[in-house]
C-alpha positions, 0 to 999 in steps of 0.5 A: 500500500502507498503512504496515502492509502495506509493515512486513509486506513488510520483515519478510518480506524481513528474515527472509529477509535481503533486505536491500535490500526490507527497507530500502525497504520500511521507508522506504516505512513511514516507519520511518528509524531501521530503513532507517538500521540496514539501510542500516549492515548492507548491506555484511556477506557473513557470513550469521551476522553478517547474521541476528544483527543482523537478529534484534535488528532485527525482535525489537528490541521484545523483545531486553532483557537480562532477555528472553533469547530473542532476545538468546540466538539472536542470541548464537548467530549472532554466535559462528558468524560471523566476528565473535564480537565483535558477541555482546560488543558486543550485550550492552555496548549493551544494557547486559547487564553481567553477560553482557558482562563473561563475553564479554569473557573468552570472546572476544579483548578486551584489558585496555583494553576490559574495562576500558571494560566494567567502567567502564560496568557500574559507572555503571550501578550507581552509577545503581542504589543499588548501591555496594558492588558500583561501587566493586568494578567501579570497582577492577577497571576500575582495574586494567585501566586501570594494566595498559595505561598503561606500553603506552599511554605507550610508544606514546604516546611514540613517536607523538610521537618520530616527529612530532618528527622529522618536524618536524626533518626539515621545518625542516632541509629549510626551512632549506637553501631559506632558504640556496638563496634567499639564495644567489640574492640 
């Protein structure tokens, strides 16, 4: 078979979420970037989730934020499966800020990754001339990340208590081998 009949093949079995086909056939292709993505999807059992991705995979030449056909479907699956989450990341990844940033109030995220998001939104427009706008995003994701740092610094702190004690429990215990071995001497 020529490279585009094996394409044909993997979109077919793609449509139908035969996910297995679809990465043969891509790799009998030669398309590794979409065996690659394929292969990262296999282990999903959700069917929503499933043809979510699988959407932006075959629509993936079209699925640009100002493009919402495809993004808008996929969208739609990702909030009836068991990972509404995968709609906010889908839009962070293609850099839908606008969309990202409605989601992460939608869906459970906390300060921390809204805070991400906002940082993101506002490099992009920095990128674009728009500075007005990145300092207003820059100042929330300030916020967000003030909100987080006494919980952060807690836990923190008592990652390294415990690594703390847990070294004072390895030297004393050290230290009475070093008091068996003398006692031998």
């Amino acid at each position: 078979m020529d490279r585009g009949m094996w394409i044909a093949l993997a979109s077919q079995a793609l449509e139908t979420l035969d996910i297995d086909l679809a990465i043969l056939g891509y790799r009998m292709a030669g398309d590794s970037s979409k065996a690659s993505a394929l292969t990262r999807l296999r282990h999903l059992e959700d069917k929503h989730l499933l043809a979510g991705h699988a959407l932006l995979i075959l629509g993936e030449g079209s699925a640009k934020p100002g493009d919402g056909s495809v993004v808008e479907v996929a969208e739609s699956y990702f909030f009836r499966s068991s990972d509404p989450k995968a709609a906010l990341e889908m839009h962070v990844d293609l850099k839908n800020w606008e969309r990202a940033l409605e989601l992460a109030e939608e869906v459970s995220t906390t300060d921390l990754e809204r805070a991400h998001i906002n940082k993101q939104h506002a490099g992009t427009l920095e990128l674009r001339g728009e500075y007005q706008a990145a300092r207003r995003a820059y100042d929330i994701a300030i916020g967000l990340f003030n909100a987080c740092l006494p919980r952060l610094l807690r836990q923190r702190e008592r990652h390294v208590t415990g690594q703390i004690e847990e070294t004072r429990a390895k030297c004393r215990r050290d230290s009475e081998h070093v008091q068996v071995f003398i006692s031998y001497l």
